[in-house]
N, C-alpha and C positions, 0 to 999 in steps of 0.2 A: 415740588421740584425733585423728590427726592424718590419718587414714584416713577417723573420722567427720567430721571437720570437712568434708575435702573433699567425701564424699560429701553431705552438708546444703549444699555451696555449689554444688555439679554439678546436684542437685534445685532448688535456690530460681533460680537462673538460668533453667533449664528450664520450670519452672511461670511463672515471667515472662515470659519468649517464648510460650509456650503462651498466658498469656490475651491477649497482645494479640494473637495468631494469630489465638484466637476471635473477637476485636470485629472482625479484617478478614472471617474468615467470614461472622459474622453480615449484614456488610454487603452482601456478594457476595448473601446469600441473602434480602434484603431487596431487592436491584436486580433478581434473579429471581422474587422475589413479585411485584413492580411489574409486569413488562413481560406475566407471564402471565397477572393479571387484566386488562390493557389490554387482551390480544388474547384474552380470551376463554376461558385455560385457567387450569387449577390444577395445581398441585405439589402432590401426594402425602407423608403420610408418609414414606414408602419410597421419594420420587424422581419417583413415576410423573408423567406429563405429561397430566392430562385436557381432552379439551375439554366445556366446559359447555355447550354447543350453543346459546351466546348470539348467535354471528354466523354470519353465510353463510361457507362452505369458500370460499379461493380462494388461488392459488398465494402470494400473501403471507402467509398464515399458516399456511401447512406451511412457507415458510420458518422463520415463527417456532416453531412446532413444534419445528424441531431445530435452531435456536438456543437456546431453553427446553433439552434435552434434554442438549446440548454442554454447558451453563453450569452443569448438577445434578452432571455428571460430574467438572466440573472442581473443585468447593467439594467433591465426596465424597472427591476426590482428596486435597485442600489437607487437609482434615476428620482424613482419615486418615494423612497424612504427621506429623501434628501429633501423634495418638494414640496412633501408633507409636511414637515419638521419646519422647515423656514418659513412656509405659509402661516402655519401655525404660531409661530414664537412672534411674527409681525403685525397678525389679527389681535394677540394681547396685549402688546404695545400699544397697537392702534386705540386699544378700547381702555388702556389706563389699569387692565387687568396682572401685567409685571409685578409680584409682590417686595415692597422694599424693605421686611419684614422689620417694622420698626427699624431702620438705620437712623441711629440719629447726625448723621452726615454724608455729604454729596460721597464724599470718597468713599463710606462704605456700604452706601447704597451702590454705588457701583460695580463692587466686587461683589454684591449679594446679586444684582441681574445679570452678571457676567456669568456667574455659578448657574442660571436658570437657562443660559442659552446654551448654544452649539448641537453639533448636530450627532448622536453616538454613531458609534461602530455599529454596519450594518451582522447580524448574527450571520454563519454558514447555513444553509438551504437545509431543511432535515432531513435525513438520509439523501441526502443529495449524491447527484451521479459524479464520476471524477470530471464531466467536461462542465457542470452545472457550480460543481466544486471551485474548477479553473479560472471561470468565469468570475466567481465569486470572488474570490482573489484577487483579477485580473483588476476588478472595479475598486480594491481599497488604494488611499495613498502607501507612500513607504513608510509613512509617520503612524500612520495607523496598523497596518503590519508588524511597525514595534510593536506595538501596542497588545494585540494580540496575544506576539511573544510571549509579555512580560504578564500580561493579565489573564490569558484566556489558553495556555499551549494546548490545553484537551482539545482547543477546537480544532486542530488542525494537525496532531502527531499524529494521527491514525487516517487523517482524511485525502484520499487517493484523488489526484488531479492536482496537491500543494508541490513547490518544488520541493526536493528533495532536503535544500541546506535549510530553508525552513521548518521541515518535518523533523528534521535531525536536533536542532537546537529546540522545539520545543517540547520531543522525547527525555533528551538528559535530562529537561530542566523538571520532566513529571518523574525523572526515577525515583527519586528522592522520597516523595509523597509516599509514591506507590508504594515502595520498599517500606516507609514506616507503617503503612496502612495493614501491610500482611502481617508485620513484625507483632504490632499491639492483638492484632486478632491472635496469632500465632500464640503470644504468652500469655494469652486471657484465656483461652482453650485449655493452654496445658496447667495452669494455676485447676484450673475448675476440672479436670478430672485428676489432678495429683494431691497437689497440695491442699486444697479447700475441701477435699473428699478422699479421704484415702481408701474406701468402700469402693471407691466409683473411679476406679484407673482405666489407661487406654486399654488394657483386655476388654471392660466391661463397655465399652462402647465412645467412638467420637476419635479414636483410633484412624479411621479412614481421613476423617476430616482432618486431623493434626499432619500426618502425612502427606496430606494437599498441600497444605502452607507449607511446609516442610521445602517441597519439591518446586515451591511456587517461589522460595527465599532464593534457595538454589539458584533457580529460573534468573534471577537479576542477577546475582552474581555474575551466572555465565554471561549475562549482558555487559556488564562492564568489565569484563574481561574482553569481550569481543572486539568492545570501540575503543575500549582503552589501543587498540594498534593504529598506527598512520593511515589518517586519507579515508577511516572506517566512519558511515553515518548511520543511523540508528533509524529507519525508514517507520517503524512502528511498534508496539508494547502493546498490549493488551491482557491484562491479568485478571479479568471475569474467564467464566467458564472453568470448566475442570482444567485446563493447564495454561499456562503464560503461552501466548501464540507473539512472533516477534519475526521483523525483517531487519538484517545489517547487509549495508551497501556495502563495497567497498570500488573505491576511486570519484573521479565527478560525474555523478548519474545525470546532472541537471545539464550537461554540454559535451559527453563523450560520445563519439560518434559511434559506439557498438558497446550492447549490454547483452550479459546474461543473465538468466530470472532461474536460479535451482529450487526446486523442490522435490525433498525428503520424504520417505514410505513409512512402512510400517515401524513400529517403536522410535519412532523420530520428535524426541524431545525438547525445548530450549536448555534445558540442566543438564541435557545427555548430550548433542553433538551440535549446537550452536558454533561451541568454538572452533571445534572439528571440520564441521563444513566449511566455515569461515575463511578456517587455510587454506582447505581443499579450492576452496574458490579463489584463492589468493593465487594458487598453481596456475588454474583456468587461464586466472589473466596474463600472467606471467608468458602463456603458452600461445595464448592471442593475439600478443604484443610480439608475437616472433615474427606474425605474419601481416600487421601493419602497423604503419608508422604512427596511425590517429590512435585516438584518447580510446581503452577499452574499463568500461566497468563490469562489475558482479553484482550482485544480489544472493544472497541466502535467504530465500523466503520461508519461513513455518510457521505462516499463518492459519497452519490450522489444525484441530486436533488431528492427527494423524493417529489409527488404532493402535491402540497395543497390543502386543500379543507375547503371554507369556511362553517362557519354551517349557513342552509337553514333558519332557524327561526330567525337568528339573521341578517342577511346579504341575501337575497334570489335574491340579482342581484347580488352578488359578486359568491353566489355558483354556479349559471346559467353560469357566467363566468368560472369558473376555473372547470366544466364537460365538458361544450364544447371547453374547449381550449384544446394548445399542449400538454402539460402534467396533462392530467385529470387522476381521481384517478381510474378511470373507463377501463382505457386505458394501456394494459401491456406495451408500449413504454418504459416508465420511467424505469422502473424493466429491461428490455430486456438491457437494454444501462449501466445501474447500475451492472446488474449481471454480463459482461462481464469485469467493472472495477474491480468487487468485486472479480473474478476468478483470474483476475493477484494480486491483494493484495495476496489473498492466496495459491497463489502459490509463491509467493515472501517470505512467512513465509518459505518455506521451501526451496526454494532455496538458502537462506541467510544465512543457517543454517548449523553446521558442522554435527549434529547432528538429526535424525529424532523425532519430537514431534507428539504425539496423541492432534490430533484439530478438533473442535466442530465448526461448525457452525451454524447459530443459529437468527433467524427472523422473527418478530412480524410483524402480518397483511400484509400489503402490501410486508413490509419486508422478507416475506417469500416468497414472487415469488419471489424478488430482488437474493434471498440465492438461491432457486430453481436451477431460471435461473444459478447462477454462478456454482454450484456442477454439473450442466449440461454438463459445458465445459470440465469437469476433470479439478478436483484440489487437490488428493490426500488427500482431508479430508477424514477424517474417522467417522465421525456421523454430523447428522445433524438434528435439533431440530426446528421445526416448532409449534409457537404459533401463537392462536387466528386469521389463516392462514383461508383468504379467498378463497382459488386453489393456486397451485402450478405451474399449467401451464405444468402440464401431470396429464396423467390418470394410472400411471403406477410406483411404488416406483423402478424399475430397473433404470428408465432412467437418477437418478439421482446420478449414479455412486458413490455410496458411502454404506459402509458394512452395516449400521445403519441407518434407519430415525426413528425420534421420531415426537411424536405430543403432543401436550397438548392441552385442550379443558373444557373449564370453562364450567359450566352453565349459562346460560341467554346472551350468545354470539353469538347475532345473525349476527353481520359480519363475524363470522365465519364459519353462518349455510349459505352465501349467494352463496358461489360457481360460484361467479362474474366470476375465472379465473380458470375452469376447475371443474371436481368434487369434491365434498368433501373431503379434504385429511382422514377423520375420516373412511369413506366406501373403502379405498384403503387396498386391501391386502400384507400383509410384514411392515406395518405401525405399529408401537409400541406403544400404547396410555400411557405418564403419567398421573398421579393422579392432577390432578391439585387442589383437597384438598377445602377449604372453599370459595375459588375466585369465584367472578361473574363477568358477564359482560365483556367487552373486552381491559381494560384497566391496570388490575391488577396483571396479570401473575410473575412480577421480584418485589411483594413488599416483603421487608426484613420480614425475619423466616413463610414465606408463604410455604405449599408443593408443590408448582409448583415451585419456584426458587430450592429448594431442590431438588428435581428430578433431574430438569436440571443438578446441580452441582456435582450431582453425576455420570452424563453422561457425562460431562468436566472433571471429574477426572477419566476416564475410568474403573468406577465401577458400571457398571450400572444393576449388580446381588442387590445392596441394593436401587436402584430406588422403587417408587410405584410407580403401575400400575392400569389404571382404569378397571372395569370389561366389558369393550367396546368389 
């Protein structure tokens, strides 16, 4: 009796995960009905992805194509983790296989095959895309969602296609870790070349590495100074690699009707102008919101190592160093690997989203091959705004798949005039010149009530009929 019991409480547990599995399914596959009559196709019985030849082919919907495609796969996944698992848990009932591991009573034979059933949380896809991401999501309940939250945040602070207030709560909740995780490396280093050796200090080597952490501690500080402000979310963290790479939103990215996506150039650090840009983007919106009445967000994206480069007169072995190393500032590497992360961010803004936003991307100096490169991939942005851009890494405003390019171009910027990474974007045809108004030089483009942050803003809030324009 005590065998069956367990077994009926291993089943009824399991069939109750099971149907609310299905009602997060059903959902998933309801948010996939939606998006493929919007664009035009239909879901198949059997998965398939048709188009109804109701609209014109064009590269935004073979994106959605295999977005549709990713999102089938990941609900058949979900589908069948679910099928498997209840099958399974009713075939060992069925055979008397339920173990009641010695209960010597019905009641606590019951709680012993309660504990053997249900169905777990299906894992995220690996290296999964942001629509495969989306998907995956789309298919959990909201109960399991907590769940996540509280048990798993890695899986999803960093994963492009989660909404944003999700992504956000499960970053704070890994600062913590993270920050102790640097802290102990941090003073385990400096004990073992100071204190435990005093033959063996940082002259003598481990110097570079103490200075990583060092710069890596930093790195969170300026994080929690960043979201520490109103309506700021924490879109991503990551502290492997040579430096903290990190996104802060600010306003509601998951339902505002116009975002911008900035990214930083050369020596652009999270220690160094996270909070900096922050503001800077705080302007942005402040300036976008002059010109409409809907929800405008930002993003400060530096996701990625961006080169350093020391300056020649103050340092002229360190700058010798960091042109001829692996990520010299010379070198489209950095940008090429950056733009391709920066492609799935933004396409992650839209796949997370019930809703389609008009979004600006948007990249200073180096940072603007980094944007280049990502609008390259197809990302569904709709304008994009290149400042104090030394090349873009084409000769050609088509190849950057997007309705819009903008430029802005100071006077007396001559890293602008250098054309290090392709021709001048300023001598491209279909290029739209802002006014960049009283700025000089190449560092001033986002200062508050400047006509270059103004322009831009008015190009984030998709009214770029009250933009100025230079007479280029």
């Amino acid at each position: 009796m005590e065998r069956i019991v367990a077994g009926v409480a291993a089943v009824k547990r399991t069939v109750g995960d099971a149907a609310e599995a299905v009602e997060g399914i059903h959902t998933g596959i309801a948010k996939t009905d939606w998006l493929a009559a919007d664009s035009g196709y239909r879901i198949g019985d059997d998965g398939s992805v048709a188009d109804l030849g109701t609209m014109p082919a064009s590269p935004d919907r073979e994106r959605m194509k295999a977005e549709l495609k990713a999102r089938v796969k990941e609900t058949l996944r979900r589908a069948g983790q679910v099928d498997d698992r209840l099958a399974k848990i009713m075939r060992e009932a069925d055979r008397d296989r339920v173990d009641n591991r010695d209960a010597d009573s019905l009641t606590q034979a019951a709680a012993v095959g309660e504990g053997q059933g249900g169905v777990d949380i299906l894992k995220p896809p690996k290296n999964g895309s942001p629509a495969a991401n989306a998907g995956w999501w789309a298919g959990l309940t909201e109960d399991e969602r907590k769940q996540v939250l509280r048990k798993h945040p890695e899986w999803i602070g960093n994963r492009d296609g989660i909404p944003a207030e999700y992504r956000d709560k499960a970053n704070r909740a890994r600062l913590g870790e993270l920050e102790d995780t640097l802290r102990e490396r941090y003073d385990k280093l400096r004990r073992d070349l100071t204190d435990n050796n005093p033959f063996n200090g940082p002259m003598f080597g481990g110097a570079a590495e103490l200075d990583e952490l060092r710069d890596k501690l930093d790195s969170i500080d300026a994080i929690r100074r960043a979201i520490a402000a109103d309506d700021r979310k924490l879109l991503m963290v990551d502290t492997s690699g040579d430096m903290v790479k990190a996104a802060v939103a600010d306003g509601d990215i998951d339902n505002a009707k116009h975002i911008g996506v900035f990214t930083g150039g050369v020596n652009t650090t999270v220690d160094g102008e996270l909070v900096k840009y922050s503001k800077q983007m705080d302007a942005l919106q402040a300036e976008a919101r002059r010109f409409t009445g809907e929800e405008v967000a930002t993003v400060t994206w530096l996701g990625y190592e961006a080169p350093q480069q020391a300056n020649p007169l103050k340092d002229p072995l360190r700058a010798a160093q960091d042109i001829l190393g692996d990520q010299s500032a010379l070198s489209p590497d950095s940008a090429r690997k950056g733009g391709k992360d920066l492609a799935e961010f933004l396409n992650g803004l839209d796949t997370s989203r019930d809703t389609d936003a008009h979004v600006t991307a948007m990249g200073h100096s180096y940072g603007s091959l980094t944007t280049s490169y990502a609008v390259q991939r197809g990302t569904g942005v709709d304008d994009v705004i290149f400042f104090g851009s030394p090349g873009i890494g084409t000769h050609d405003v088509r190849d950057l798949r997007v309705p819009d390019a903008f430029l802005v171009e100071a006077d007396g910027d001559w890293i602008a005039d250098t054309q290090a990474f392709g021709p001048d974007p300023a001598s491209m045809k279909d290029m739209k010149h802002l006014d960049s108004g009283d700025i000089r030089g190449h560092s001033d483009y986002l200062d508050s009530g400047s006509q270059s942050l103004r322009n831009m803003g008015a190009v984030v809030a998709g009214a770029e009929q009250h933009a100025g324009y230079s007479k280029r």
